[in-house]
N, C-alpha and C positions, 0 to 999 in steps of 0.2 A: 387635429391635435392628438386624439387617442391614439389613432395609429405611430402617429411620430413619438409617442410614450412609450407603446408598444414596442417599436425597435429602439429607443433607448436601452429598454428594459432589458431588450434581449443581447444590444451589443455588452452591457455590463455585468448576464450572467454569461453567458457565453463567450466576449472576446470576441476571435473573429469568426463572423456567422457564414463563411463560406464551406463547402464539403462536409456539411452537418452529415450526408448520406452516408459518409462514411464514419467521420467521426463519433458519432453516437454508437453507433452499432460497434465500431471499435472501442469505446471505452468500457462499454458495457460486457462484451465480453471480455476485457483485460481483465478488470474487475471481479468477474466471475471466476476467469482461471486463475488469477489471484488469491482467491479464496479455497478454491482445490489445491494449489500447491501448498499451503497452511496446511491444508486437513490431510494431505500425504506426507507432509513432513510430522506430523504430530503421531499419523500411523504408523510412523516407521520407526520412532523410539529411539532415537540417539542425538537429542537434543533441538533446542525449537530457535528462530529468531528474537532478540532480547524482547521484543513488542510479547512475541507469545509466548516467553516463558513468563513474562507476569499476568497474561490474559491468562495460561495457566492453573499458574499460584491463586488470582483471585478464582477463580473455580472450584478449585480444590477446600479452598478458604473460607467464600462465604456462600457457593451454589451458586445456578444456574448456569447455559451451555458455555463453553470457549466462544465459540460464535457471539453469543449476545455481550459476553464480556467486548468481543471486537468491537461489536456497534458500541458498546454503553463507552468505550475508550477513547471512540476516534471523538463521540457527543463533546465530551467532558474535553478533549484537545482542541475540539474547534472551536470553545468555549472560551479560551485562551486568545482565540484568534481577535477578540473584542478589544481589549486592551492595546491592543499591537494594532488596531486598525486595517488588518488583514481584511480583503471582501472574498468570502469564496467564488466558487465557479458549480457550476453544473454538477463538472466531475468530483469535486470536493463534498456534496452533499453524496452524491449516489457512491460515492467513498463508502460514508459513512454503513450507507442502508442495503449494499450491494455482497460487501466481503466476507460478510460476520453470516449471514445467511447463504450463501454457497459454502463457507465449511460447513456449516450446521447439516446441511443436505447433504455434500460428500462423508463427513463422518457417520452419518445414516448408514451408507450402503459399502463404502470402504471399511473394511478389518486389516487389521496391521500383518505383517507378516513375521511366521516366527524364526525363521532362520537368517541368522546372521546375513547373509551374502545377500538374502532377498531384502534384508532394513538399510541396508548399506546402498544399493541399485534404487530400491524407492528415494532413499535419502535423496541422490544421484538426480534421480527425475524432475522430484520438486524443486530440488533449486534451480533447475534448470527450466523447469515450466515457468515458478516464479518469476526467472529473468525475463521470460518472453512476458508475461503478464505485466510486467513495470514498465516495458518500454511497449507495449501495447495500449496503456491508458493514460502513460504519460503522452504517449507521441500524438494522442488524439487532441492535445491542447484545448483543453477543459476545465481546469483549473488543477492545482496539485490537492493532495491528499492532508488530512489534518494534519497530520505527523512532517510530514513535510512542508507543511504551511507553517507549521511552529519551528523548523528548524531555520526558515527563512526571514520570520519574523523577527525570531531572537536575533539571528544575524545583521538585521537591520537596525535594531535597539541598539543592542550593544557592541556593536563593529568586530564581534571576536570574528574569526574564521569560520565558514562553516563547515571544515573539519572537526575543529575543536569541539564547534558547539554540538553537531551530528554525535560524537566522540562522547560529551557529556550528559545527552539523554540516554542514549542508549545505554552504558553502565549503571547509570541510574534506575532505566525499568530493567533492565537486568536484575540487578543487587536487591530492586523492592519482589522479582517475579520469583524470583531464589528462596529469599525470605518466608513468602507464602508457600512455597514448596514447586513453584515450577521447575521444569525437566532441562538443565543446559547440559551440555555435551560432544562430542566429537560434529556433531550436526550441524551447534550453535558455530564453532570453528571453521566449519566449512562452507557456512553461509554467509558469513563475514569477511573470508577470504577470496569468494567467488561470485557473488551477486554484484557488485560493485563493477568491474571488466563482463560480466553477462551483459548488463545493462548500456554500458558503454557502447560494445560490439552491435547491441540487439538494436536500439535505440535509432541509428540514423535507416533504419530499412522500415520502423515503424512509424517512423514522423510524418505525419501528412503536412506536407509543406504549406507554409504561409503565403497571404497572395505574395508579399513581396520578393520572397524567391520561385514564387509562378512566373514574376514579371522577370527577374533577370533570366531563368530559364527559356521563357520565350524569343 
């Protein structure tokens, strides 16, 4: 009986408990690069993702790192997830405890650059590292991300689209990360317009397939 609690336990943080060899090791460094592309788009100064221009603003506002604002945001989101009956996943915790502390460490030993052409190429990089980090810890099917657990949740409440609803958090911590003085900008513009298709593209190369397209692939 323990043991058969045990893999209860484990099919309901996990899902499906097959290619853990890979999957783990892959979500964990999505996660990681995840968190460096944040900290080179912040070093590069021409505007942040709406998430971190409030992680940001509250920085600036009440102290302590960008980073720890990430962890204390995603807490405070999957906190949300109670009400809405959401159950996380694996990757949904180490979300939380994994992102906020790889920028803290990249913003350590990264310095921004000062010339134009060189904030413009970094800009460049992170979003394009980013893309591969989202379809890297999404693809390892581990649970989604608080942020994205509350865009799904809400969609499931309230039946709006989750366009619209994606569409109304994100102005939201926009307008509140502004407020407190976070940095939006040509950067914010062009993470908006191109994470979205990175992700897309990135995503079916990083999916570690599910048994049941194991089984029709065999």
């Amino acid at each position: 009986m323990p043991a058969a609690r045990g893999a209860g336990l484990a099919v309901r943080v996990l899902g499906d408990t097959r290619a853990l060899g890979r999957r783990i090791p892959q979500l964990f460094v999505g996660l990681a690069l995840y968190g460096v592309s944040m900290a080179l788009m912040l070093r590069a100064g021409l505007g942040l993702d709406p998430w971190d221009v409030l992680h940001q603003g509250l920085q600036r506002t009440v102290g302590l790192s960008v980073g720890a604002w990430v962890t204390i945001c995603g807490a405070l989101v999957l906190l949300l997830w109670i009400p809405m009956r959401q159950r996380p996943g694996l990757g949904t915790v180490a979300n939380v405890l994994v992102i906020g502390t790889s920028m803290d460490l990249t913003l350590r030993v990264v310095d921004g650059p000062g010339a134009l052409a060189a904030r413009i190429a970094l800009t460049a990089v992170a979003i394009a590292l980013n893309g591969l980090a989202s379809g890297l810890y999404i693809g390892a099917r581990l649970g989604p991300g608080p942020r994205d657990g509350l865009m799904t949740g809400l969609h499931r409440r309230t039946g709006r689209s989750l366009r619209l609803i994606r569409t109304g958090i994100e102005v939201t911590v926009l307008t509140a990360g502004l407020l407190l003085g976070g940095t939006a900008g040509v950067g914010t513009v062009a993470y908006a317009l191109a994470i979205g298709p990175l992700v897309q593209f990135l995503l079916p190369w990083c999916t570690v397939p599910a048994p049941a397209e194991d089984s029709r692939k065999g």
